[in-house]
N, C-alpha and C positions, 0 to 999 in steps of 0.2 A: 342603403337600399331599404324601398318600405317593407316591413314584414306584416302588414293587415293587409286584410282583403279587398281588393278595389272591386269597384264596378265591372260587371259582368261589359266585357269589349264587344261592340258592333263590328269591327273590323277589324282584319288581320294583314298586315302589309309583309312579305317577305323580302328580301333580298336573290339574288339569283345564284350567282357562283358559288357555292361551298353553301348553301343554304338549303336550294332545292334539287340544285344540279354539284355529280360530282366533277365539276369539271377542272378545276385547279390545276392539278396535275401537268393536265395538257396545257392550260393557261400558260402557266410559269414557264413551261419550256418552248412554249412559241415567243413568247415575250424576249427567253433566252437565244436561241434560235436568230427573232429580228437584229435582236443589241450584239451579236458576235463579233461579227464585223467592227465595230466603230468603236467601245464599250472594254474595260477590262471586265471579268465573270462577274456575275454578283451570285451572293448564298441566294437561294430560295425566298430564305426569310426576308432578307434584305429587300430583292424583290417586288415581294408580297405586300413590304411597308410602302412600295412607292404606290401600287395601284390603285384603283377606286374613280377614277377619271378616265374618257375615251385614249385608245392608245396614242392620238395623234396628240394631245394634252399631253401623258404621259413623254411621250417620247421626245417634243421640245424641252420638259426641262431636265432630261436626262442624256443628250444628243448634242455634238456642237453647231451644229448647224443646219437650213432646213432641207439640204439634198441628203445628208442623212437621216431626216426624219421621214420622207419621201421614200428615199430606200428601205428603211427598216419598216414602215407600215405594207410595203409589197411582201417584204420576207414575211411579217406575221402573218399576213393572210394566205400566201402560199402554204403555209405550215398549217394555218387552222383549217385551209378548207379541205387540205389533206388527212388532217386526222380528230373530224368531226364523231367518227363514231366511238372513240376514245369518251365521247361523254357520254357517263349514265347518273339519271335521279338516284335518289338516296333512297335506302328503302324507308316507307311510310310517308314521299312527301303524295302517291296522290290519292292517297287513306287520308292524310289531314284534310286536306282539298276537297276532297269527295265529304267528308264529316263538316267541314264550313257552309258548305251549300247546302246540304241538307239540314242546319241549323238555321240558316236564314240569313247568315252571317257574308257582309262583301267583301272580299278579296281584292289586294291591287299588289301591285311590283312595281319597285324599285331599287335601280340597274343602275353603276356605272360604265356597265357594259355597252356601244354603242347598238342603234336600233336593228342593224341591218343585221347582225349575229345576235342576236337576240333573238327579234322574229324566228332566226333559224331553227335556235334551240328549243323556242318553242314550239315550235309545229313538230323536229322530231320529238319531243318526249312527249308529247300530247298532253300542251298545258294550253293553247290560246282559249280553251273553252272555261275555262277556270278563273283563267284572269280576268276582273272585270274593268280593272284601270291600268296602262302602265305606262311607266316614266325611264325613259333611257338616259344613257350619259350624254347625250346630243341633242338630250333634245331641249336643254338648257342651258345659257353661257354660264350657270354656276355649276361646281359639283360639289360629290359628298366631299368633308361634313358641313358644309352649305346645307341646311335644312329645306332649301327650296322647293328641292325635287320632291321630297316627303311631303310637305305641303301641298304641292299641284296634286299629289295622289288621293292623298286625302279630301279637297277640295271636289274630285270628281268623282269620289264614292259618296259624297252629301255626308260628314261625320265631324268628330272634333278628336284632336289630338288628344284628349282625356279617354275616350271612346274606342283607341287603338292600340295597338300593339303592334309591333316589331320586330322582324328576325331578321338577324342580320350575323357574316362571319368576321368582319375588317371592325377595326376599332373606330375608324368614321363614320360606319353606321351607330355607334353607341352616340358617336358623340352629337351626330345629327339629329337623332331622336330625342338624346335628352334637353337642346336646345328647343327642339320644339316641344317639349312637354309629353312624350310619346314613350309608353314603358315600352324600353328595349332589350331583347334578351339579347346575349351574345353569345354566340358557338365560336370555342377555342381552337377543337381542331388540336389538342393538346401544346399549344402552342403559350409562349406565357404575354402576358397582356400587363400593359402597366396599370401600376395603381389608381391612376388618377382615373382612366378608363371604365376600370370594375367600380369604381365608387360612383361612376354614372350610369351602370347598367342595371338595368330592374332585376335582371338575375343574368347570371352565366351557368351555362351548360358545357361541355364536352363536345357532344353532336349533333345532328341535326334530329337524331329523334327524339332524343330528350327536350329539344326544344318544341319540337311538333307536340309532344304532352303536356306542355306548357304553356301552347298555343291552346289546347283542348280547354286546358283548367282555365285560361283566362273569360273563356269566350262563357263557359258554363257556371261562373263565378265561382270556382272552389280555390280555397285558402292552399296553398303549395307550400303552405309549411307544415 
């Protein structure tokens, strides 16, 4: 990781699940929830390693076949739309948000969360005003760590991957970002991260507010060492 000070960042691109929103939790066990049926259990963590892709992605290549992929995207949405308010923001993300726009600085998201729960989470936690770009897991045939999606976001705030920064809590955000040239923080979530992961992330953090201070010293040019 570099330890000098780069260029003061034009833009700040987040991640959504475990970045802005707490919503994991509930994730994991709708996810658990869909796969009961068809699936022996998996740990959390196990999980957690397969996401980052829309669930129907997801669930083909974890699924025998596609009436079980069928079924299991009814169970998950059954479950999500029942326990929506299970999701809350983290505290200080819309302190950083609120401090980006009043810097001058553009804001964009990118989700491998599909558009239609997205939207959702957006309007409840009152981010659509915030966001000024954003890229779902659908709305691309690539996903993370496909740098693509990051791309298209960045392309539609007018910026360069030099120019950006990154929050992200999955290890395919690191690895997405650093493919395209994009310092990315990573929030652990105290969870452990391979090696080869942390030698591609511009820094790791713990949680998400550590990285929202992260996000501040980037955008204001201060040295964070």
């Amino acid at each position: 990781m570099n330890s000098r000070p780069e260029r003061p960042a034009r833009a700040v691109v987040f991640d959504l699940d475990g970045t802005l929103v707490d919503s994991m939790p509930m994730v994991l066990k709708a996810y658990a929830h869909a796969l009961e049926p068809f699936v022996p259990p998996l740990t959390p963590h196990e999980l957690f390693r397969r996401l980052g892709a829309p669930p129907e992605r997801t669930f083909v290549e974890m699924l025998p076949g596609p009436a079980e992929v069928a079924s299991a995207m009814a169970r998950l949405m059954d479950y999500s739309t029942r326990h929506w308010h299970l999701i809350e923001s983290f505290h200080g993300m819309h302190d950083v948000l609120r401090d980006l726009r009043a810097a001058d600085r553009r804001t964009g998201l990118w989700t491998g969360r599909d558009r239609r729960s997205t939207e959702v989470i957006l309007r409840e936690q009152r981010l659509e005003t915030w966001v000024e770009a954003c890229l779902c897991g659908d709305d691309l045939p690539s996903h993370k760590p496909d740098p693509a999606g990051l791309s298209a976001v960045l392309e539609r705030l007018g910026v360069r991957p030099e120019e950006t920064v990154y929050a992200g809590d999955a290890d395919v955000d690191v690895l997405a970002g650093h493919a395209l040239g994009v310092r990315t923080v990573l929030i652990r979530h105290g969870r452990p991260v391979p090696g080869d992961v942390v030698d591609r992330a511009w820094r790791v953090v713990e949680t998400p507010r550590e990285a929202y201070t992260l996000v501040r010293a980037a955008v204001e040019g201060i040295s964070r060492d």
